[in-house]
ROBAKE-162804 format. One record per residue (C-alpha): x, y, z. Coordinates in nm, 3 decimals. Layout:
BEGIN
R        px        py        pz
R         X         Y         Z
...
% end
This chain:
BEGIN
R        px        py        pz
R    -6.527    -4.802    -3.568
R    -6.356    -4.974    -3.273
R    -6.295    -4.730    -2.996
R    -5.917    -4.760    -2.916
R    -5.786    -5.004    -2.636
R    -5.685    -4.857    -2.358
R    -5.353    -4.962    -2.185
R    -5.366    -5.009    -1.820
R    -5.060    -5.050    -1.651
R    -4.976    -5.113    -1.266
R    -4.916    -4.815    -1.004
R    -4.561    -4.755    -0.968
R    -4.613    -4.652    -0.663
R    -4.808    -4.944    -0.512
R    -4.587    -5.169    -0.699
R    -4.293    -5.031    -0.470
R    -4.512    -5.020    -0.145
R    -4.640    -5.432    -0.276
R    -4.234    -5.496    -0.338
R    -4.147    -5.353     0.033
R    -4.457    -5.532     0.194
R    -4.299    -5.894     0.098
R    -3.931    -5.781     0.197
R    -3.985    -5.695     0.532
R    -4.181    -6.004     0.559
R    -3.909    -6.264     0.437
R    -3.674    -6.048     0.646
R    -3.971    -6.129     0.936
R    -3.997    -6.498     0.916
R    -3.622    -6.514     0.894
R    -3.554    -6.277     1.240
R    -3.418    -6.037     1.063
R    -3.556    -5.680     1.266
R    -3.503    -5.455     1.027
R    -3.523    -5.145     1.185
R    -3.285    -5.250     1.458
R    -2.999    -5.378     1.203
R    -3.060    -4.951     1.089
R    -3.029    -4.824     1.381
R    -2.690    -5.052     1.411
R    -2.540    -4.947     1.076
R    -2.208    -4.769     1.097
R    -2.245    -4.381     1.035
R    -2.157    -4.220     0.710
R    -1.805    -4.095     0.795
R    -1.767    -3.714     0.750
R    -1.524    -3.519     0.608
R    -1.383    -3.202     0.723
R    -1.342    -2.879     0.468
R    -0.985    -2.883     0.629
R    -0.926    -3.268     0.571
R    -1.060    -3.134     0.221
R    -0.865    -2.852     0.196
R    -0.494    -2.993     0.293
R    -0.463    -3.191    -0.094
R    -0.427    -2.778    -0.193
R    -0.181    -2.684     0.095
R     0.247    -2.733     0.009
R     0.327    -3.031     0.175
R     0.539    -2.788     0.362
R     0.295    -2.619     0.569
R     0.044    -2.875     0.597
R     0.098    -2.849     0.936
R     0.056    -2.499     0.945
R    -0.094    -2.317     1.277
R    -0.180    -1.936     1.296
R     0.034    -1.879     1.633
R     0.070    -1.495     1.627
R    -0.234    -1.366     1.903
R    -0.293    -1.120     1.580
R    -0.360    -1.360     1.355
R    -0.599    -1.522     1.532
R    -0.773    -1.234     1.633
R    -0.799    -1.190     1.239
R    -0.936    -1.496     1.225
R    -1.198    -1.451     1.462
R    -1.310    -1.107     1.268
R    -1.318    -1.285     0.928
R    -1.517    -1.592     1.091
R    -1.755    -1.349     1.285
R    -1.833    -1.154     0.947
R    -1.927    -1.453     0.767
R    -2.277    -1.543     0.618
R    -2.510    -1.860     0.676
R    -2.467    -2.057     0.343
R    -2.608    -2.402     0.248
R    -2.633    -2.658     0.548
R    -2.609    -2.387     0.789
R    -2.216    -2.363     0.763
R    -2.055    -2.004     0.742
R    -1.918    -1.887     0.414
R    -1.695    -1.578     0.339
R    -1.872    -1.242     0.217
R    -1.643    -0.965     0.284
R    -1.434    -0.874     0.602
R    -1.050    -0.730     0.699
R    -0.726    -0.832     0.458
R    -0.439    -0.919     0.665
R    -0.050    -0.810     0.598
R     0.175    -0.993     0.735
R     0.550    -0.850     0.708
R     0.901    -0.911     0.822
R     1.249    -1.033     0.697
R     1.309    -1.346     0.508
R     1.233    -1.643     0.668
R     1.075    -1.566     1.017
R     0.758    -1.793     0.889
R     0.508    -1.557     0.685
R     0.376    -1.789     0.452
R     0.372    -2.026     0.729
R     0.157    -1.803     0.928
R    -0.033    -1.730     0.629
R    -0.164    -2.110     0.531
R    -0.148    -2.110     0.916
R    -0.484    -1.844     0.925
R    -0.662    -2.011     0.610
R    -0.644    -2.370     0.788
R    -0.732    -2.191     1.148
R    -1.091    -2.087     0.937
R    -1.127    -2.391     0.786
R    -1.096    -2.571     1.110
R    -1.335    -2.317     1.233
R    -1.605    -2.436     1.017
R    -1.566    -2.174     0.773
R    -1.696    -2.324     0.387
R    -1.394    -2.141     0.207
R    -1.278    -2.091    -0.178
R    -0.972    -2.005    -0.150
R    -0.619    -1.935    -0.384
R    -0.291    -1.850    -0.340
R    -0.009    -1.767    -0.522
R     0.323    -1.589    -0.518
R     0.345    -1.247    -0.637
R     0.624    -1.368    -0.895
R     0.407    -1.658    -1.038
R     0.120    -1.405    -1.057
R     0.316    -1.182    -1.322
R     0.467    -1.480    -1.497
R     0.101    -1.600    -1.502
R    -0.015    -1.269    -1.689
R     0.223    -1.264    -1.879
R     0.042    -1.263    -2.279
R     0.081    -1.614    -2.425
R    -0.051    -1.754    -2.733
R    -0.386    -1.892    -2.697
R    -0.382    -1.852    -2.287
R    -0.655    -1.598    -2.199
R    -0.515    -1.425    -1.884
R    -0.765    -1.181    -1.823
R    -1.003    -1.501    -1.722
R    -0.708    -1.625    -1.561
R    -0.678    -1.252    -1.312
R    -1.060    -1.243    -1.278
R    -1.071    -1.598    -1.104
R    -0.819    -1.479    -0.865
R    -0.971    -1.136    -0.869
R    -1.325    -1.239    -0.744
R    -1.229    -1.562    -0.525
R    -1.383    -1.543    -0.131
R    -0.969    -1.579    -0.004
R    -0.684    -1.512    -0.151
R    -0.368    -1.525    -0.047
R    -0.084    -1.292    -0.213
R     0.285    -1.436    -0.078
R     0.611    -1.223    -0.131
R     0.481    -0.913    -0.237
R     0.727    -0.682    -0.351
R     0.978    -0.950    -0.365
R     0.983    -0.978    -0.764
R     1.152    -0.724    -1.024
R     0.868    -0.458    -1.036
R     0.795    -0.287    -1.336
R     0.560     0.021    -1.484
R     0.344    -0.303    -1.608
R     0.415    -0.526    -1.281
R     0.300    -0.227    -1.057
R    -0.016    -0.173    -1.310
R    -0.140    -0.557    -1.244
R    -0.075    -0.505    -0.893
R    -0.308    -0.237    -0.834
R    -0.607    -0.360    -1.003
R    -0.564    -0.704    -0.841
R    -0.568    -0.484    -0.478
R    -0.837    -0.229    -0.603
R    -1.040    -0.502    -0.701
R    -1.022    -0.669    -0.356
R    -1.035    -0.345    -0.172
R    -1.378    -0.213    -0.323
R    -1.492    -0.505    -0.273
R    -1.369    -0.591     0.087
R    -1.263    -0.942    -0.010
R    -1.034    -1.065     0.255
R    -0.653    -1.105     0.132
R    -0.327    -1.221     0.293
R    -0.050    -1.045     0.228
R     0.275    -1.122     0.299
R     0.595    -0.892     0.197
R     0.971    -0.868     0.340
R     0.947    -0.498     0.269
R     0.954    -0.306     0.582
R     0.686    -0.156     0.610
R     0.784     0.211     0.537
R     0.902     0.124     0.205
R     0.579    -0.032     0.059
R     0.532     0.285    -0.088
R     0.849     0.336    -0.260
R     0.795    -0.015    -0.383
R     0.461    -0.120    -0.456
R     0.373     0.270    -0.542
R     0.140     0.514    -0.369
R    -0.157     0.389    -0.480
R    -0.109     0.044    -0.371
R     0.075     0.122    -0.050
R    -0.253     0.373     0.066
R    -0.531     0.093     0.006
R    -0.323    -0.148     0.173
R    -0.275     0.063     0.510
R    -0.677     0.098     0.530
R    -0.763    -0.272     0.432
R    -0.535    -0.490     0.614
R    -0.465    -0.552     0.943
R    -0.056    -0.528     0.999
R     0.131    -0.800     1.182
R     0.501    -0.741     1.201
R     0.692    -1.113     1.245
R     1.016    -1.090     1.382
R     1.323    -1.359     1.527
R     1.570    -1.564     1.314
R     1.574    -1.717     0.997
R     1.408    -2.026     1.019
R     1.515    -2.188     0.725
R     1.883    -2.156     0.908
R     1.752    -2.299     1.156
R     1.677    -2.567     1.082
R     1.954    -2.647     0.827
R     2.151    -2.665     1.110
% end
């Protein structure tokens, strides 16, 4: 019996190594320096997460700045409690909610996309929602086919969220209900959350019931905005 053949086949690698060998030659004998046309080649431009980030923010408050000294102290406590992720940036584990109240129009959601884009410009590598406290019902609201419960747990569970106008839509036995899990959740957790309400604050209670109003006044720092309506304003 013949013993089998056996296939021989060039080294892949050596085949590269011959292959790069005769390029930097022809390269050579044409005056090509190749390592000196690499150390001239234009940078790989980098993108910011807030350059990132602004496709998701209203065109509205794209623009956005956290001006309130509170705010930014908030910012500075959420950025200081952050964890080393991947590539050495900082990403958001837990740290303080922030509530952010006062009468119609004196700028509390812009103060509020103000604080997320003052992290992200801090470096901060952020996932991040936010949503009105109206769209949030009308969101849970059962429909055919639509599983809401995944719907609550992605907003549940993200690193940032922000929660605009609470107490501003027709509460209910059921509204108050979805309400408090979506705060307990946060709150034994200590996920960081913007709030923003026109309720005064004494009447978050009344409103958003007892339960709601209590874990509130231990997980958020409270900054009161105050001054004319802006809106007004500038419709003049």
């Amino acid at each position: 019996m013949h013993s089998p053949r056996q296939r021989t086949g060039r080294d892949p690698q050596l085949a590269s190594s011959a292959l790069q060998l005769r390029m930097d030659r022809i390269l050579a004998e044409r005056g090509i320096d190749l390592a000196l046309r690499q150390e001239q080649a234009e940078p790989a431009e980098t993108v910011s997460a807030l350059d990132l980030a602004q496709a998701r923010i209203p065109l509205r408050f794209q623009h956005a700045e956290a001006e309130h000294p509170d705010v930014r102290t908030w910012v500075r406590r959420v950025t200081g409690s952050c964890r080393q992720g991947p590539g050495g940036m900082p990403g958001i584990a837990t740290g303080p909610s922030l509530l952010l109240a006062g009468p119609t129009g004196v700028g509390k959601t812009f103060t509020a996309y103000g604080a997320i884009r003052a992290l992200l410009a801090d470096g901060v590598r952020l996932q991040w929602q936010a949503i009105t406290a109206a769209d949030l019902y009308a969101d849970q609201r059962p429909k055919l086919g639509h599983d809401t419960e995944r719907d609550f747990n992605a907003l549940a569970r993200t690193p940032l969220l922000m929660l605009d106008d609470l107490g501003a839509a027709k509460t209910s036995e059921w509204t108050e209900e979805l309400t408090y899990r979506l705060v307990n959740y946060r709150y034994d957790r200590l996920l960081p959350t913007i709030f923003t309400t026109n309720l005064p604050i004494g009447e978050l209670r009344q409103v958003l019931g007892d339960r709601v109003a209590s874990r509130l006044a231990q997980m958020t720092d409270r900054v009161v905005l105050t001054g004319p309506d802006r809106r007004r304003q500038s419709a003049v």
